[in-house]
C-alpha positions as CSV (number, residue, x, y, z in Angstrom):
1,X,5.4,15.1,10.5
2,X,4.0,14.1,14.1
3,X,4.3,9.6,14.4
4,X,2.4,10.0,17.6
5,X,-0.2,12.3,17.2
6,X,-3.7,10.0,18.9
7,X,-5.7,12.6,17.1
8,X,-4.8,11.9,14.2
9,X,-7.2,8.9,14.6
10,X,-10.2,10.5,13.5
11,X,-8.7,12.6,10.4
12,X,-9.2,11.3,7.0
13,X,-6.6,9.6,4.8
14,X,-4.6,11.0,2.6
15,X,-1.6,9.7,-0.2
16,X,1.3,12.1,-0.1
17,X,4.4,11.6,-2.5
18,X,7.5,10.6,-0.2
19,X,9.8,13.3,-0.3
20,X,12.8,15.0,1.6
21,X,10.4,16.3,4.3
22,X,8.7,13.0,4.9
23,X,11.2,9.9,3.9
24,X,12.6,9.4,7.4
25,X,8.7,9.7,8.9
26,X,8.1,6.7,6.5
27,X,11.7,4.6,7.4
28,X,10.4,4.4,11.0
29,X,7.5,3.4,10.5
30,X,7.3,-0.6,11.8
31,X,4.7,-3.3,11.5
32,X,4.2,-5.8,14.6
33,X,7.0,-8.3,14.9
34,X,4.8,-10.9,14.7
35,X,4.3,-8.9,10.9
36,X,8.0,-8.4,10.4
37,X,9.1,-11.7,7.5
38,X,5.5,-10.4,5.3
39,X,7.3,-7.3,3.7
40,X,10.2,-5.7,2.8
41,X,11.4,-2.5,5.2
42,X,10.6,0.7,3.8
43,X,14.2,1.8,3.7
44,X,14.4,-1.0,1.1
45,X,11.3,0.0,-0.4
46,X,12.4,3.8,-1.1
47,X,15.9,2.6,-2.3
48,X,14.1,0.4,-4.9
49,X,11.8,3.3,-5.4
50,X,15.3,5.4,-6.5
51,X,16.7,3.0,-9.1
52,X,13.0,2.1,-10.3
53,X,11.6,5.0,-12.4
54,X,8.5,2.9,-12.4
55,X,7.6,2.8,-8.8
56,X,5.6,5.7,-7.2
57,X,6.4,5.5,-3.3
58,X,3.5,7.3,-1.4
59,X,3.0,7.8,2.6
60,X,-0.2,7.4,4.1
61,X,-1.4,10.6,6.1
62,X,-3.6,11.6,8.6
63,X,-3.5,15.0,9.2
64,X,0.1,15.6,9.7
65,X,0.7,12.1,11.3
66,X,2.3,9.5,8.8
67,X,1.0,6.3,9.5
68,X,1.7,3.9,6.7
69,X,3.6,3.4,3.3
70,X,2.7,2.0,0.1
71,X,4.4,1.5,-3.3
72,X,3.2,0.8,-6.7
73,X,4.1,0.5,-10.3
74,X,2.9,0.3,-13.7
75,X,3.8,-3.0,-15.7
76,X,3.0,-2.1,-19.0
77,X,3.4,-5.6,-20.3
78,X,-0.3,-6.5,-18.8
79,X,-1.6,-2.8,-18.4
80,X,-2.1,-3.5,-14.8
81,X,-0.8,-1.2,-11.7
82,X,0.9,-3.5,-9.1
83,X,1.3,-3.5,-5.6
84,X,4.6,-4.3,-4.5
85,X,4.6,-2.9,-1.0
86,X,1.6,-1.8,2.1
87,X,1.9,-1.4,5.4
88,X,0.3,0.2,8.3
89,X,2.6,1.2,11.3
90,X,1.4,-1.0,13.8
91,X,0.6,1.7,16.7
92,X,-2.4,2.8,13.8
93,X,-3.2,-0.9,12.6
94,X,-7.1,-2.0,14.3
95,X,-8.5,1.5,13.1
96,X,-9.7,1.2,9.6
97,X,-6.2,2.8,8.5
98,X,-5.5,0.2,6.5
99,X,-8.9,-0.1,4.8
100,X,-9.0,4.2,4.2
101,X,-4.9,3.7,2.6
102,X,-5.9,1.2,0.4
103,X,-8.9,2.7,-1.0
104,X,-6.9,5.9,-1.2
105,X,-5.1,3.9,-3.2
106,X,-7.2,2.3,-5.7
107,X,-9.3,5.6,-6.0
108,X,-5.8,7.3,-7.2
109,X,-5.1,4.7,-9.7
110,X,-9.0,5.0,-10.7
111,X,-9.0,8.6,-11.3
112,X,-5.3,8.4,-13.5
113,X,-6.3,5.1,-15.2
114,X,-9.2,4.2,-14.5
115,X,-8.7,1.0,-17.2
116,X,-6.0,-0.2,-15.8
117,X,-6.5,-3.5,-13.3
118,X,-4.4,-3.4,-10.1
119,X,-3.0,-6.4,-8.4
120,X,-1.5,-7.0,-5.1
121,X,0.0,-10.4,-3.3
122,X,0.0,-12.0,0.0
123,X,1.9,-14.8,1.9
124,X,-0.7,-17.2,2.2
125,X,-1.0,-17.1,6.4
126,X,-1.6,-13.2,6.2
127,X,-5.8,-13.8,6.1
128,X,-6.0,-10.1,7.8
129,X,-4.1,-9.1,4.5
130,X,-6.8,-11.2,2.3
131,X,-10.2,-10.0,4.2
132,X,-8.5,-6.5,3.5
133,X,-8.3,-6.9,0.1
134,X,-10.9,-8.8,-0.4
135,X,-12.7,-6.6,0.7
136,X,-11.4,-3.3,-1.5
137,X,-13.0,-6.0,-4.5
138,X,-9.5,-7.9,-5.0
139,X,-10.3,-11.5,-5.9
140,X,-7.6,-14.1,-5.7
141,X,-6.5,-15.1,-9.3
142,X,-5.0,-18.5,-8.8
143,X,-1.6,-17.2,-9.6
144,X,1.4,-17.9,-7.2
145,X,4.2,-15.2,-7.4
146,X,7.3,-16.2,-5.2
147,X,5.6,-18.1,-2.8
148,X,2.6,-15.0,-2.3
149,X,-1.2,-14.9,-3.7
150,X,-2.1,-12.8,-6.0
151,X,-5.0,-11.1,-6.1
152,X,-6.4,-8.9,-8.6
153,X,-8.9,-6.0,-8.8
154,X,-10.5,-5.1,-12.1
155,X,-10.6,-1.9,-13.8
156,X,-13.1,0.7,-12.8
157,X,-13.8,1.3,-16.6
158,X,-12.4,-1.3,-19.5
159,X,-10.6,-0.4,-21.9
């Protein structure tokens, strides 16, 4: 897939399961260094994705340009979808891309479970992180994971 493409910048965004023809697309894929201590690497991400049957690694497309990576899991023990990892490259970030990815996002979890909550967590300097969120309808829930907010949306449709 084409990192570079500018015209990707007006396609819409799509989730695509990472897979042999896509996996080193989303490995070089690199947030601002000023970014770099808020998330794990992506080639971390895809080797937990391996020995975690639970996580669902997905790139974030624009037409055949992969700008972004996200990860989430199911935690059956509180029926809610988490978000372990999200990220924008930063040549793409300023656009919207990270808005479009997330919502991909939530409307995928939606339309498989749409009573499932989803939840997502922050360092607590990453305010661009929060108004994102906040934003998609993720309220902070008071909860302190590892030193990261978490915030929680609710489920589309209760159980």
């Amino acid at each position: 897939m084409d990192r570079e493409n500018p015209a990707a910048t007006r396609l819409p965004v799509t989730l695509v399961p990472v897979t042999q023809a896509n996996w080193q697309d989303v490995i070089a894929l690199r947030v601002a260094d000023a970014q770099a201590d808020n998330l794990a690497s992506n080639l971390y991400s895809l080797a937990e994705a391996y020995v975690e049957p639970a996580c669902r690694p997905r790139a974030i497309v624009a037409g055949q340009t992969v700008m972004g990576f996200v990860m989430y899991e199911y935690l059956a023990w509180c029926d809610t979808y988490n978000i372990p990892r999200y990220m924008i490259d930063y040549r793409w970030q300023g656009r919207g891309y990270g808005r479009a990815g997330l919502a991909a996002l939530v409307a995928e979890v939606d339309a498989s479970d749409p009573a499932a909550a989803l939840t997502i967590s922050l360092l607590p300097t990453n305010d661009g992180a929060r108004r994102l969120y906040a934003g998609l309808g993720f309220v902070e829930t008071g909860d302190v994971h590892h030193g990261e907010i978490v915030m929680r949306r609710a489920a589309a449709t209760p159980r």
